[in-house]
C-alpha positions in Angstrom: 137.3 106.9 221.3 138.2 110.0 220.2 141.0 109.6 222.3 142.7 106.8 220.2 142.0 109.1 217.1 143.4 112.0 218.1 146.6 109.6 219.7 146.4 108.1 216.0 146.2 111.4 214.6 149.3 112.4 216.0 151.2 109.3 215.6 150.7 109.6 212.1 151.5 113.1 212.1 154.7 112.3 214.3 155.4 109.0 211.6 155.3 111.6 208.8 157.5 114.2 210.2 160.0 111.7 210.6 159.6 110.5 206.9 159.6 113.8 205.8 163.4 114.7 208.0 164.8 111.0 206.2 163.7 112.5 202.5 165.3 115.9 204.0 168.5 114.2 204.8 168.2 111.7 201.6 167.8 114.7 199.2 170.5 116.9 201.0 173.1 113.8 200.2 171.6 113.4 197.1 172.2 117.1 196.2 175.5 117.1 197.7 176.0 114.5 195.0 174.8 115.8 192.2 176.8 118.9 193.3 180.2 116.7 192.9 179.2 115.2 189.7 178.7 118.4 188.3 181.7 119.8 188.9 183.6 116.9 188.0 182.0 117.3 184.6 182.9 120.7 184.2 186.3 119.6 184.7 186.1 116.7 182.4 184.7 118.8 179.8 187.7 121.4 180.2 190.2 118.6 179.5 188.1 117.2 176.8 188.4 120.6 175.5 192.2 120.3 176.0 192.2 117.4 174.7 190.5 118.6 171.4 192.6 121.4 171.1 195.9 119.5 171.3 194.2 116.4 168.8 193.8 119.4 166.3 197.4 120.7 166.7 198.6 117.2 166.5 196.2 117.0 163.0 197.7 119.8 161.2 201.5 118.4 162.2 200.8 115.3 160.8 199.6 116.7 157.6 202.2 119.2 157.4 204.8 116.3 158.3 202.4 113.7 155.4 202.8 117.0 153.1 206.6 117.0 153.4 206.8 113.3 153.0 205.3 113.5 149.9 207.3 116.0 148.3 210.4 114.1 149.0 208.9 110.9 147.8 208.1 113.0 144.8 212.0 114.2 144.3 213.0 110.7 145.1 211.2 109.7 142.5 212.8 112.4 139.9 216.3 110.9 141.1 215.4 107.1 140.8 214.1 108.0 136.9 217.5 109.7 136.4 219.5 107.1 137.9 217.4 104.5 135.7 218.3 107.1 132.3 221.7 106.6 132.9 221.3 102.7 133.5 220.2 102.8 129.8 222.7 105.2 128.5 225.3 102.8 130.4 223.4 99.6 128.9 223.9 101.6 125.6 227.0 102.3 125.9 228.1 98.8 126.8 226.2 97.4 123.8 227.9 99.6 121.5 231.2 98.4 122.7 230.4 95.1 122.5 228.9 95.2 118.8 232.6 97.1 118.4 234.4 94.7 120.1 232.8 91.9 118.3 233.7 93.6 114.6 237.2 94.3 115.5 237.9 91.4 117.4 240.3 89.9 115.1 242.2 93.6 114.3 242.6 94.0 118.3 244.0 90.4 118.4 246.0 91.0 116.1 247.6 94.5 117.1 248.1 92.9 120.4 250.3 90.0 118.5 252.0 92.7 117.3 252.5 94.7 120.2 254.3 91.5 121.6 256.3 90.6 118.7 257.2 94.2 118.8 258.7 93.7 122.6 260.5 90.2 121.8 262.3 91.6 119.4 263.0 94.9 121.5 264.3 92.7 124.4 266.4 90.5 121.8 268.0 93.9 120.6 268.7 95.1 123.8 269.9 91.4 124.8 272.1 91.7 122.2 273.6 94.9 122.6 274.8 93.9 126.2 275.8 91.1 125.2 278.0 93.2 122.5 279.1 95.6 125.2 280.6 92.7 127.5 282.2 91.1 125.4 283.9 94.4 124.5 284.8 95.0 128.5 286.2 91.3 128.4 288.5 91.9 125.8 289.7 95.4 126.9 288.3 97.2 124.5 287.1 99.8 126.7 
């Protein structure tokens, strides 16, 4: 009997040395493993760093570019409020000619009568005066 112990014995010492070289090999892989995923966080932090570093130089671009945006918007705005002053000094300007207009309509009217009496009777004359001269080349007068 104390055969079958001491066989027992060793099986189980045998059955545990085996166990203990499949935990060896299992913790190896696992180590190789935890091995890669540390380095491939030590290179995802690097670019995450990278990353960072190119998000702030991006930031201060884009305020810098937001900064010069606003300062044309701002002279933009200087130009729209002096193109709208001289919309009201035109509107101004065209009121006033049309209160002028509407209190002299009657003297304009009437110098433009005028003015074309004044040409009839300046084509009449000079109607006239070749008529004059013909009639002096038809009867040999000149």
């Amino acid at each position: 009997m104390k055969i079958i112990l001491y066989l027992s014995v060793a099986l189980i010492a045998v059955a545990f040395f085996i166990l203990v070289i499949y935990l060896i090999k299992t913790l190896k892989t696992v180590q190789g493993t935890l091995q890669s995923l540390t380095k491939t966080i030590e290179g995802m932090e690097k670019q995450i760093q990278d990353i960072g570093t190119e998000t702030a130089q991006l930031l201060h671009k884009t305020n810098a570019v937001a900064d010069d945006v606003q300062k044309k918007v701002e002279s933009l705005n200087v130009l729209f409020e002096a193109v709208k002053q001289v919309g009201s000094t035109v509107q101004t300007f065209n009121d006033a000619l049309a209160k002028k207009w509407t209190a002299n309509e009657q003297k304009f009217i009437q110098a433009i009568q005028w003015g074309n009496a004044f040409f009839e009777i300046w084509g009449k004359w000079k109607e006239k005066k070749k008529r004059k001269a013909k009639e002096g080349v038809e009867d040999g007068k000149k």
